[in-house]
Structures are given as C-alpha cells and as structure tokens.
C-alpha positions as CSV (number, residue, x, y, z in Angstrom):
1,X,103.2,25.4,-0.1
2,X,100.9,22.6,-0.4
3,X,100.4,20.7,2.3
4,X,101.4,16.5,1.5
5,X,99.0,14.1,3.2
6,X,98.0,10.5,3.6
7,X,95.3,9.4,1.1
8,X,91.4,8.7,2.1
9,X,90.5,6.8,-1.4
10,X,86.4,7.4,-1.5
11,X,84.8,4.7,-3.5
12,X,84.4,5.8,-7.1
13,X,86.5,9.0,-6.4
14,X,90.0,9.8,-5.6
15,X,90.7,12.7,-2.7
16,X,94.5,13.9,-3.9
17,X,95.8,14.2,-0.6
18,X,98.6,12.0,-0.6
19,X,102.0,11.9,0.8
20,X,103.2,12.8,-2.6
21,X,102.4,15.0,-5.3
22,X,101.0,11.8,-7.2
23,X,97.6,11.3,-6.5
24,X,97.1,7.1,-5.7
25,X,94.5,6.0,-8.1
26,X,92.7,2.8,-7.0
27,X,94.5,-0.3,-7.9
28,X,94.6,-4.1,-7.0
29,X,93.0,-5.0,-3.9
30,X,95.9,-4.7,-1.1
31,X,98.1,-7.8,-0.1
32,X,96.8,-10.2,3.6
33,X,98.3,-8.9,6.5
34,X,101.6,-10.8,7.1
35,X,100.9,-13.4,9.7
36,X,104.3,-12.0,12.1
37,X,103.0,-8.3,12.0
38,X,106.5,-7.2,10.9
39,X,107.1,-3.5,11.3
40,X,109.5,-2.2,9.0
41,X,111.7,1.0,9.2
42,X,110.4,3.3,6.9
43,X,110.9,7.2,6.7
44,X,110.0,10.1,8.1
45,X,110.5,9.1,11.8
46,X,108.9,12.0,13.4
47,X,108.5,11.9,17.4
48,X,110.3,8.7,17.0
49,X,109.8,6.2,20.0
50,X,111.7,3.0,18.6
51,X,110.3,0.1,16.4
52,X,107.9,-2.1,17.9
53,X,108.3,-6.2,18.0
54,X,105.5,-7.9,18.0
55,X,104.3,-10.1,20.8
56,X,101.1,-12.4,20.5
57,X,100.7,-12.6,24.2
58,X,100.4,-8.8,24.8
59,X,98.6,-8.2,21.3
60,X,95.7,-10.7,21.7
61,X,94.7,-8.8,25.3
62,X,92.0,-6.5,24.5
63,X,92.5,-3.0,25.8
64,X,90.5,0.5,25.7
65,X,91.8,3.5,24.5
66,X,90.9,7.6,25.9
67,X,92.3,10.4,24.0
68,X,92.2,12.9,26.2
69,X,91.7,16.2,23.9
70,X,91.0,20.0,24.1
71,X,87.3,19.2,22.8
72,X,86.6,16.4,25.1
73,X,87.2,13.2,25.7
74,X,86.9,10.0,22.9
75,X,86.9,6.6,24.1
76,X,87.5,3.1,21.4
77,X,87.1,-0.3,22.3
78,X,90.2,-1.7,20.2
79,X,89.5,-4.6,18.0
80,X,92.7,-6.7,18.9
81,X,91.3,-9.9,17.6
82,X,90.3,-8.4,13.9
83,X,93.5,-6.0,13.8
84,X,96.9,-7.4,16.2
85,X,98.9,-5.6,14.2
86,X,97.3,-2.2,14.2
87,X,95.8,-2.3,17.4
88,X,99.6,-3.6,18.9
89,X,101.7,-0.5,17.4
90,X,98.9,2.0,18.2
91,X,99.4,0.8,22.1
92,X,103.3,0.8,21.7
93,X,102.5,4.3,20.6
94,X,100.7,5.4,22.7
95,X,102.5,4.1,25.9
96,X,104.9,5.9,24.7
97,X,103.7,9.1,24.8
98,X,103.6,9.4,21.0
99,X,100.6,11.4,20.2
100,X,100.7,13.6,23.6
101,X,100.6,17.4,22.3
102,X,99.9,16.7,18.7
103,X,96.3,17.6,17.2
104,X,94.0,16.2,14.7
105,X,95.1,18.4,11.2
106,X,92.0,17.4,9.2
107,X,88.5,17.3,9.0
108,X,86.2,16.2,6.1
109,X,82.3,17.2,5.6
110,X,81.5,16.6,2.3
111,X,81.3,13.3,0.8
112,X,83.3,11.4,3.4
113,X,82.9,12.2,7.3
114,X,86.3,11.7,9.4
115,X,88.6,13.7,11.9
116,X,92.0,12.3,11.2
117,X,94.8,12.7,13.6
118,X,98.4,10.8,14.8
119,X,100.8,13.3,13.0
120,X,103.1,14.9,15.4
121,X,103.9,17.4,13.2
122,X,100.5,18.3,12.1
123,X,101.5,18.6,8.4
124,X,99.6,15.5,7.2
125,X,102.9,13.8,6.4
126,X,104.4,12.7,9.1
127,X,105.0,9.5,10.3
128,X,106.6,6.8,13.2
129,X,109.1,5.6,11.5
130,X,107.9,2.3,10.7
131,X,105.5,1.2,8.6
132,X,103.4,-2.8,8.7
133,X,100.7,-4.3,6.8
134,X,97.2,-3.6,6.3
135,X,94.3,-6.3,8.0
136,X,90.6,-6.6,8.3
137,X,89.7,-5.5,5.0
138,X,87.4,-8.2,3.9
139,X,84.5,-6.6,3.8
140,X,85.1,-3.8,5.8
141,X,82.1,-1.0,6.2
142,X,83.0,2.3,7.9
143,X,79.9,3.6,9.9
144,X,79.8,6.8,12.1
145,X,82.2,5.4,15.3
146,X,84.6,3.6,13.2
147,X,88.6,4.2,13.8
148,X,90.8,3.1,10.8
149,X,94.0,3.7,9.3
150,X,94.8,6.4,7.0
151,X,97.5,5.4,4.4
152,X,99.5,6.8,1.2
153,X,98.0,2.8,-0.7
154,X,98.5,-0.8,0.6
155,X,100.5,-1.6,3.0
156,X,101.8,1.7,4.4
157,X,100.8,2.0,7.6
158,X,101.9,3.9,10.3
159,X,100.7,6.3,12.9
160,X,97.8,8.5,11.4
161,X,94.6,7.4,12.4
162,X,90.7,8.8,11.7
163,X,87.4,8.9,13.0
164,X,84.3,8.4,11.2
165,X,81.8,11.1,13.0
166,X,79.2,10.2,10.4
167,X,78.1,7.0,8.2
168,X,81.0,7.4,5.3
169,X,81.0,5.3,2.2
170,X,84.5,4.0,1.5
171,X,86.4,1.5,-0.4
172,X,87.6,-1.2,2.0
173,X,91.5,0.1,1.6
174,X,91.4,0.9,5.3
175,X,92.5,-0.7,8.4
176,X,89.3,-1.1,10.9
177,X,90.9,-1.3,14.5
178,X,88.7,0.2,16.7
179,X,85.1,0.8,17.7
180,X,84.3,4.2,19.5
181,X,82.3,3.6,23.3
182,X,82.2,7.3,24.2
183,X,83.2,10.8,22.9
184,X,81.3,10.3,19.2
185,X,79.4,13.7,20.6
186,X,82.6,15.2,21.5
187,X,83.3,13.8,17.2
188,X,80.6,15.6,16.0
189,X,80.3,18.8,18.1
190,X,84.2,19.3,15.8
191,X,82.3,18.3,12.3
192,X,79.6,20.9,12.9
193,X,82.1,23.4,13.6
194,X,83.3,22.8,10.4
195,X,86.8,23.1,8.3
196,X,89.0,25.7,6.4
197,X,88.5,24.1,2.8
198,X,92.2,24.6,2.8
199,X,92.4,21.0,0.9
200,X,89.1,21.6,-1.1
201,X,85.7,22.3,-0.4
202,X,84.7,20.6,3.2
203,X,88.4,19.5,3.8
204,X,90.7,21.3,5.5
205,X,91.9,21.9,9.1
206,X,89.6,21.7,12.1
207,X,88.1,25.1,12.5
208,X,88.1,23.6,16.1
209,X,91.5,23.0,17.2
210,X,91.6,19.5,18.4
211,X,94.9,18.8,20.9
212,X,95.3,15.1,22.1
213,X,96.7,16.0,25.4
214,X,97.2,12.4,26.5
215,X,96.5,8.9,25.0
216,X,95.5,6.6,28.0
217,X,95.5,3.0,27.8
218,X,93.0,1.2,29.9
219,X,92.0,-2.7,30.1
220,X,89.0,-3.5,27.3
C-alpha cells in the first residue's frame, strides 16, 4: 500500500506526498495566522493528549527544546516571538509526552534536505487531533538548522515537524518555529546514511532509524 504523507511543496516542483492521494499543487499564498491561535479539532487524533488553549503569558516565554534520540541528541532554540502558535502546541506536546517513542519516518537527499518526524504512528499521516494556522511566512528562507512545519496546504497544521540538515530551497508554505543550537551533526551523520527511495529517488525512510526517546523542554 502507498504510504499517505504530509506535503513538502519544493519551489517550482511538487513532491506527491500528501495526506491524500491528490497531490496539492501550489496555489494562493496561505491566509495570516489568526491573531487567537485557535486550535481546531481536526482528525486523525493519534496519541491524542487533549486540545491545547492558547495562553499569551506562557506562549511569549521563550523556551529550548532536546529531542533526545537513538542517533543523538538535537537541541532548537524555539522562535516564540515569530511563531506563538506553533512553538505553543509543540510545548503542549511535548510536555505531554507526545512524541516519546515515535521516530522520524522520512528523509530527503535530493533536491530538498530535511528529516521529518512528529507522527506517532510513523505512517506519514498521522496527526494530534487538532489542527491551527500557519505564521512567519513572510519571507521565510529555510537554511541548513531550520525546524518548520510540514503540512497537507495552508493552514493545516499539526504535529509533524522537519529538519533542514542542509541549505534547502523552498517555497515559503512552511511554518519556521525554531532554530537548531546543537545536534545539526547528529542531522547530518542520518542524511549521509541515506534513505530507502521508498517515496522516490532520495526519499524514503531513514536507513538510520531515528527514535525520539524523550522531548525535553528547557528555559531558552
């Protein structure tokens, strides 16, 4: 069976891995953020851990995030003043143990360069049960260290997440939310090991199996 996942648009050039057999061709730039960073219930609710609510106070405190993984550890500096939203229900995730025991499920080496993970099911379509808005997409640039949102088109965010391990070239369809401080080795020694081309030449899954163990939240 063919495996369903969330889309990575490139710029001129449409990777069909979506959550549905449609591939999303590029369309109308997405829609601002909405200004309460309401998250709204929105199937599959795998690993579910409740629906956030949004709280300024807590959201605007800048915070540090360690995934603790087979391959090592990978430290981002979230960017809670560019991203609230994002950077609020990835913390409400993770303090609730969301991502512990799930692994990254794909890895790209041609074209674009990312290691995308947050699927507790590992399938590529799984998600929290909510979904919220994208942000910070004026002019966003994804250079090697970047972590942004992976999506299925505008405004359908939800828990799967990637790293750039190398200087990728994409359209600005992607949430930005954090910067990575530490592990990009630990990013790239998994790239070089390379991918199963299940998806297509230089995507597939991780020929090194990448477990998040524990996500632990730490003051930015």
């Amino acid at each position: 069976m063919r495996r369903k996942h969330w889309a990575l648009l490139l710029a001129a050039i449409v990777v069909p891995l979506t959550l549905s057999t449609t591939a999303h061709a590029a369309g109308p730039a997405p829609a601002a953020p909405a200004a309460d960073c309401t998250y709204t219930p929105t199937p599959p609710a795998d690993n579910f851990k409740g629906i956030p609510v949004f709280d300024a106070v807590k959201a605007a405190k800048p915070f540090k995030a360690t995934l603790r993984t087979k391959q090592g550890d990978i430290t981002f500096k979230a960017l809670t003043d560019k991203a609230p939203c994002t950077t609020f229900s990835f913390r409400f995730l993770a303090e609730h143990d969301y991502f512990d025991k799930s692994h990254c499920h794909r890895l790209t080496t041609q074209r674009i360069f990312v290691l995308q993970c947050g699927d507790p099911t590992g399938t590529g379509s799984g998600g929290p049960g909510y979904s919220f808005p994208d942000e910070n997409l004026t002019g966003a640039t994804y250079p090697a260290g970047t972590v942004a949102m992976a999506n299925a088109g505008p405004n359908t965010n939800g828990s799967q997440f990637f790293f750039v391990w190398k200087d990728t070239k994409l359209s600005p369809a992607y949430t930005p939310f954090g910067q990575v401080t530490g592990g990009l080795d630990v990013l790239q020694r998994i790239a070089a090991a390379g991918e199963d081309d299940q998806n297509g030449p230089g995507d597939g899954y991780p020929a090194l199996r990448t477990d998040i163990r524990n996500v632990k939240i730490s003051k930015g």
